[in-house]
N, C-alpha and C positions, 0 to 999 in steps of 0.2 A: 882816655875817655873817648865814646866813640863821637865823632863829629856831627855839629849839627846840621841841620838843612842847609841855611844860608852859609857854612864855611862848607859844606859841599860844593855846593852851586858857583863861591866864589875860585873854588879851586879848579871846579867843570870850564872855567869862564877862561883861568889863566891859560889852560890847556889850552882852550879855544882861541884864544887871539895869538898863542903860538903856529898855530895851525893856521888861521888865514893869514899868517906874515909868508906861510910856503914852508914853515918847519911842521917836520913829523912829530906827533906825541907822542909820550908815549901812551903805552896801552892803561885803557883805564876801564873799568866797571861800571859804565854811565852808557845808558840809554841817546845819551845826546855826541857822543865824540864819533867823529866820523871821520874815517883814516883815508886820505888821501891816494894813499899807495894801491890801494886795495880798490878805492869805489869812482876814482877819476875826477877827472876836471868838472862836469857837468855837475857832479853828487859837491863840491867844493862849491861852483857857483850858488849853489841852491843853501848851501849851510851858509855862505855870507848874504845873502839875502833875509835867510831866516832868523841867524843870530846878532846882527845888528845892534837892534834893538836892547835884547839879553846887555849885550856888551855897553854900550851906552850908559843903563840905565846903573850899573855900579860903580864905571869909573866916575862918574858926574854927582849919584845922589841925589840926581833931579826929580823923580817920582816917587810914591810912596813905600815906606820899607816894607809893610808887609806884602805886594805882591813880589818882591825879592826873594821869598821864600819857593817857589813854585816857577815853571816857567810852561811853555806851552805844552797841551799835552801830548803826548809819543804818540797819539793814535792819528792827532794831526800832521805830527812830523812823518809820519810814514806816508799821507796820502800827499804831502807836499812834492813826494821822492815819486810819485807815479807814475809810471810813462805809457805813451799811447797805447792802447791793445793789451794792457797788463788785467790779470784777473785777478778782481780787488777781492781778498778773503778778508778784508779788514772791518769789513760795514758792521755796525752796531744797529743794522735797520732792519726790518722786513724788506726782502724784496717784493712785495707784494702791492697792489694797488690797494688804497682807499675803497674798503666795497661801495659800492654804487647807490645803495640808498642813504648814506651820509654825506655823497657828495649832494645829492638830489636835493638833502634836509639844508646842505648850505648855501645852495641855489636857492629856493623857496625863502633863506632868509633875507638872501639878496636881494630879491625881488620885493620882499614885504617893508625892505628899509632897514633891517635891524643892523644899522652902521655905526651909530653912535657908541658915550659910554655906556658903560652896564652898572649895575649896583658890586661896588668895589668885590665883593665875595663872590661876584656871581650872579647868574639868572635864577632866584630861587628855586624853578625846576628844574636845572639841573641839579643844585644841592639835593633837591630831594632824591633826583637818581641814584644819585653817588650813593647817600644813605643807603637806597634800597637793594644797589648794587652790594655794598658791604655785607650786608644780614644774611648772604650766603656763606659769609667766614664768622658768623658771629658776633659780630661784631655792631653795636647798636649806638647809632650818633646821630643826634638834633643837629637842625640848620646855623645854631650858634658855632659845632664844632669842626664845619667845613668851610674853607674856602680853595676856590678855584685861581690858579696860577698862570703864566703863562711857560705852558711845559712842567713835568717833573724836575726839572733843573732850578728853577724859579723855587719852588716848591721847596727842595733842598736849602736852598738859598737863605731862604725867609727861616725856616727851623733852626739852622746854624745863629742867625744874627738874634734872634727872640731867645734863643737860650744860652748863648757861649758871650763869657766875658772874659776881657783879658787873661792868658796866663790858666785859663778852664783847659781840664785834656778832656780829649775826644777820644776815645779809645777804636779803631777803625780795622777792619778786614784788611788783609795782608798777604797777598793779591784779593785787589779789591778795582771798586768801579774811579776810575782815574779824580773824578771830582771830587770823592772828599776832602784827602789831604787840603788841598789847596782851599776851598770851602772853609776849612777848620780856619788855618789863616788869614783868612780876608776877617774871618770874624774876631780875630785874636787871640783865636785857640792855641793849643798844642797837639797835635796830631801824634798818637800814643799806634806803634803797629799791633798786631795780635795777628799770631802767624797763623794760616791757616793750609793744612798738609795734606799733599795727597793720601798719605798714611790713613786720614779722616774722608777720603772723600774731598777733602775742600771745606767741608764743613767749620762752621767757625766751635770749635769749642768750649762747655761753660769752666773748665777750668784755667782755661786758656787765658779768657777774661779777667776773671777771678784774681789773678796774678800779675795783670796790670793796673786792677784799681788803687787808688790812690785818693787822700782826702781831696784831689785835686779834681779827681773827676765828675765831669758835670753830663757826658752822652759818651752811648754806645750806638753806633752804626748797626745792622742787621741787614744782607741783602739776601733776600731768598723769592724764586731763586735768583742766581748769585752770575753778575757780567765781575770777571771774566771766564770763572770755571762750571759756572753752570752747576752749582749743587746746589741743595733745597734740604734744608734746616727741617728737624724733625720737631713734633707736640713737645716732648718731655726738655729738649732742651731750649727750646723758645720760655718754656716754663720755667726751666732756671735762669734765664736773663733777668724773664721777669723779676725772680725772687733775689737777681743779686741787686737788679735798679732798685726794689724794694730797700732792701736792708744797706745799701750803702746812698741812696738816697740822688740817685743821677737817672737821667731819660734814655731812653731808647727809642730811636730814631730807623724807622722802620723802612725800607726799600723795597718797596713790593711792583718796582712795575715791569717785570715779566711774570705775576700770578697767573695769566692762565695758559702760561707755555710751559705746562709743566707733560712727562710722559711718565709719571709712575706717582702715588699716593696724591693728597691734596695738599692745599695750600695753606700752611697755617699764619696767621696773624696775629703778633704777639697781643695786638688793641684787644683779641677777643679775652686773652687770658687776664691783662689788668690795664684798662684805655684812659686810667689818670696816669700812665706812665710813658704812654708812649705816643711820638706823633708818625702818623702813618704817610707815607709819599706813593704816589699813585700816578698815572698820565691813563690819555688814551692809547699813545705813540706807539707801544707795542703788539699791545693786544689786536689794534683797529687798524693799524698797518699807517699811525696818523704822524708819523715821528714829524713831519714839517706844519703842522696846523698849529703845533706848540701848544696845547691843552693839557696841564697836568691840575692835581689838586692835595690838597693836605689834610688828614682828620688828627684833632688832636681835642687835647682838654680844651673848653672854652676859653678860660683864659689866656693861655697859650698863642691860640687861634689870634685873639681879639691884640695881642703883642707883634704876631707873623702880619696882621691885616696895616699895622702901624708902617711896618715897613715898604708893604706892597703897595699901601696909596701912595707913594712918595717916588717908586723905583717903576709901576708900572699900571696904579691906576687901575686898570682892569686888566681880566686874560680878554683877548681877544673875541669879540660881540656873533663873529658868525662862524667862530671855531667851536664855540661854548653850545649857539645851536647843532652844529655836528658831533658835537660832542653827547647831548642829549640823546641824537636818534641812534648812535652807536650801543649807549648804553639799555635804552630802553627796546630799540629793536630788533631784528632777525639775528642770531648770534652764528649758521651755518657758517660764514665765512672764518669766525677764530675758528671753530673746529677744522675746519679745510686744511687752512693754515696749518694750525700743530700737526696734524698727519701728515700735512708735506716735509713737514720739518721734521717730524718722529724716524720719516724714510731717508731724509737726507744724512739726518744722525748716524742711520747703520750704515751708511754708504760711506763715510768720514773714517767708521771706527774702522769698517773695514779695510780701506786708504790705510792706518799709521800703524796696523801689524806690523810688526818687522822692521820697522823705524823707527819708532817712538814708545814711550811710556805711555797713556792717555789712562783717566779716570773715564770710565762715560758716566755723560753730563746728564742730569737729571731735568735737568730745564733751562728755558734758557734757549739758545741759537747758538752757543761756542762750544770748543774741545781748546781745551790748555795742553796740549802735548809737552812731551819731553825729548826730544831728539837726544839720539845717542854720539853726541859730540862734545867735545872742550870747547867749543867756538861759545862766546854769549851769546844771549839770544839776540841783541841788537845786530850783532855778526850773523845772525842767521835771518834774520830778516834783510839785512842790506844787500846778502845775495841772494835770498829771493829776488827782492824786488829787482835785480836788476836780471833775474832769469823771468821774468815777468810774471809772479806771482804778489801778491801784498800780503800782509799779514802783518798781524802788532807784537810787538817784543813783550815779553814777559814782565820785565821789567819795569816799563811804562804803568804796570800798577801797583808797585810797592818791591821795595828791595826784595820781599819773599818768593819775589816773580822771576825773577832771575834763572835762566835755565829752561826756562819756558817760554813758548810764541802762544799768541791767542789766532785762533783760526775759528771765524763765521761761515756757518753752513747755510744764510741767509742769501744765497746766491742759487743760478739754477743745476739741477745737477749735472748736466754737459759740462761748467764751467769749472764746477767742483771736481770729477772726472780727469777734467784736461790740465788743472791746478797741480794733481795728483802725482801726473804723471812727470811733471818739473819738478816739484817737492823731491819725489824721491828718486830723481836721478843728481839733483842738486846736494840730499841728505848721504846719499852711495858715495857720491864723488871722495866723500872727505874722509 
C-alpha cells in the first residue's frame, strides 16, 4: 500500500536526523533531503536551522497532530538557501509596484482616520465592487454572499474550515498551488491528488476527477489560471465539474486569483455556470501588483458565507481598514496599469519560451506568471534546483507541489527581463554541464 503523508514525513525526518549526526543518506525522492556531499557545510547549517523544529515536534508529540502532516513549504525552503546577488526566479509576486492611484486612495484613508475595525465582511462598498467586478464573468452575487479576507490565503482558509469535516476528501490539482494540501489538513481533510499532465496542457481533467470521487467527497479545488503551470481551464469543462459537484453532491472551491493575467481566450468561472456550488477565492495581490496589502475575498452561497464569517470573526476580526480602501480604488478605477502588466509579462513569456528550446520540455503557459519545464536530466528536480541556487539562480522544485511535480522546476517570469536573460544564461550552462 502506498504510504501515507505522516509515515512519509516520519521516514523524511529519520533520514534527516541521520544527516545532521554528519551521516550520508541515502538518496531519497523528497523535496526536503539535502545531501551533504554534494551542497556543503553552509547548505547543512541552514537545513539544522530549518529542520529543528520538524524534528522536535515528532520525537516529543508535543504540538498538534494534524500540522504533522505537512511541513514548511519548498517555495520557502528555497528562498531560505538564497545567497547574496542570486536571481530569484522563484517569486510567486508581480515585480511591479502598486500603481499610484491605490496608494494615494490609502493615503487619503489615512488621513481621513479609517484606522479602526470595519464591519466583519467588509466596507459594504467594497462588497459592492467585488459584486460589480464579477458581473463581467457572469457571475451575479448580493452583499449577503461576499466577504472580504485578509489575503486570498485567509480566504482559502475560511472555505476549507466552513466545509471540511473530519475524515471529508478534498480532491486537489496535482501539481498544484502549495497550500492546499496542507489546508485540507488543518481542517481534517484528506487530500485526494488528481494528476494533471502536460499531455493536457496541465489542465485538470473531468475524467480525471470523476475517478477520484468517492462517497467521501466533500470539495474539489479548480485553479485557473493555474500557479504552478500556468494553464486555464476551458467553458465545457468547468461545465462538467459543475455537473459532477452537482450529481455527486460535494463543492468546488474555486481559485481564481490570477483571472486577469491570462494571454489567449477568457476567464471562466465555474459561480457563473451554477454559484450554489461553488465558493469563489479572489485577492487584489495579483492583479494590482498588492501581494503585501493582504486583501483577498470569497463569493459563495450565503450560507456558506455566513459559516466562512463564523470563523473569520474569531481568527481575524476584519481584513485590514485601509487595504480594503485600496482595495476599492483598484477595483473601481483606472485599470491601464493590469494591461501594462500582462503585456510585459506576455513578452517576457516569449522570451522564457525562447530560453528552454533545447533544454527542456515546456507547455507554454496560458496565464499566470510561470513555465513548469522539464529538463532533460535523471537529477530530481530538488537536485536541480540545489544547483541552481548555488550557481546563483532560484527556482522552485517541482515537487514542492504534489508528488506529480516531480521532474519538474517552477520558474517566474515576474522578474526583469535583463535578470531573466542573465538567469538563462547559468540555467543552461548549469543544464549542458550534466
Amino acid at each position: 500500500m502506498p504510504e501515507t503523508s505522516r509515515e512519509f514525513l516520519r521516514r523524511d525526518q529519520q533520514h534527516r536526523r541521520r544527516y545532521l549526526r554528519g551521516l550520508s543518506p541515502p538518496r531519497l525522492k523528497s523535496p526536503n533531503i539535502i545531501n551533504k556531499q554534494v551542497y556543503g557545510h553552509e547548505t547543512r547549517r541552514l537545513a539544522i536551522q530549518t529542520l529543528r523544529h520538524s524534528i522536535v515536534v515528532l520525537e516529543t508529540g508535543m504540538w498538534a497532530e494534524r500540522t504533522s502532516h505537512f511541513s514548511l513549504s519548498g517555495i520557502r525552503e528555497m528562498f531560505a538557501l538564497t545567497k547574496p546577488g542570486a536571481i530569484n526566479l522563484g517569486l510567486g509576486q508581480p515585480d511591479f509596484d502598486t500603481p499610484t492611484h491605490i496608494k494615494e486612495a490609502a493615503k487619503e484613508a489615512l488621513d481621513k482616520g479609517y484606522t479602526g475595525y470595519t464591519p466583519n465582511k467588509g466596507f459594504p462598498e467594497l462588497i459592492d465592487a467585488i459584486a460589480s467586478y464579477y458581473e463581467q464573468y457572469g457571475v451575479q452575487a448580493g452583499q449577503e454572499q461576499i466577504i472580504c479576507t485578509s489575503g486570498g490565503s485567509e480566504a482559502l482558509h475560511l472555505a476549507f474550515e466552513a466545509l471540511i469535516n473530519p475524515g471529508d476528501e478534498v480532491i486537489l490539482p496535482d501539481p498544484g498551488f502549495v497550500a492546499y494540501a496542507p489546508l485540507t489538513h488543518v481542517a481534517g481533510g484528506v487530500p485526494v491528488s488528481a494528476r494533471v499532465s502536460a499531455d493536457d496542457d496541465f489542465r485538470l481533467q473531468p475524467d480525471t476527477v470523476a475517478d477520484r470521487i468517492t462517497d467521501k467527497t466533500k470539495a474539489l479545488v479548480i485553479n485557473s489560471p493555474a500557479n504552478p503551470t500556468g494553464a486555464v481551464q476551458r467553458h465545457n469543462e468547468m461545465r462538467e465539474f459543475v455537473e459532477l459537484a452537482d450529481d455527486h453532491n460535494f463543492y468546488i472551491i474555486s481559485d481564481e486569483v490570477y483571472d486577469k493575467i491570462l494571454y489567449k481566450g477568457k476567464h471562466v468561472s465555474p459561480a457563473s455556470i451554477d454559484p450554489d456550488r461553488v465558493i469563489v477565492v479572489n485577492s487584489v495581490s495579483k492583479t494590482y501588483a498588492m501581494t503585501g496589502w493582504r486583501l483577498g475575498y470569497a463569493i459563495a452561497p450565503a450560507a456558506i458565507v455566513e459559516e466562512m464569517l463564523k470563523v473569520h470573526q474569531y481568527i481575524q476580526a476584519c481584513a485590514p481598514s485601509i487595504s480594503q480602501k485600496a482595495a476599492y480604488a483598484a477595483l473601481t478605477g483606472p485599470q491601464e496599469s493590469v494591461r501594462s502588466m500582462v503585456d510585459e509579462f506576455f513578452a517576457r513569456r516569449s522570451a522564457v519560451m525562447h530560453h528552454l528550446k533545447g533544454i527542456a520540455d515546456c507547455v507554454t503557459p496560458e496565464g499566470a506568471f510561470y513555465v513548469f519545464p522539464r529538463f532533460a536530466t535523471s537529477d530530481t528536480s530538488f537536485d536541480i534546483t540545489m544547483r541552481l541556487a548555488q550557481a546563483g539562480v532560484i527556482v522552485v522544485p517541482g515537487s514542492a507541489f504534489g508528488r506529480f511535480g516531480e521532474g519538474h522546476v517552477r520558474i517566474s517570469y515576474a522578474a526583469s527581463q535583463q535578470s531573466i536573460d542573465l538567469a538563462f544564461q547559468i540555467i543552461r550552462e548549469q543544464v549542458s554541464a550534466r
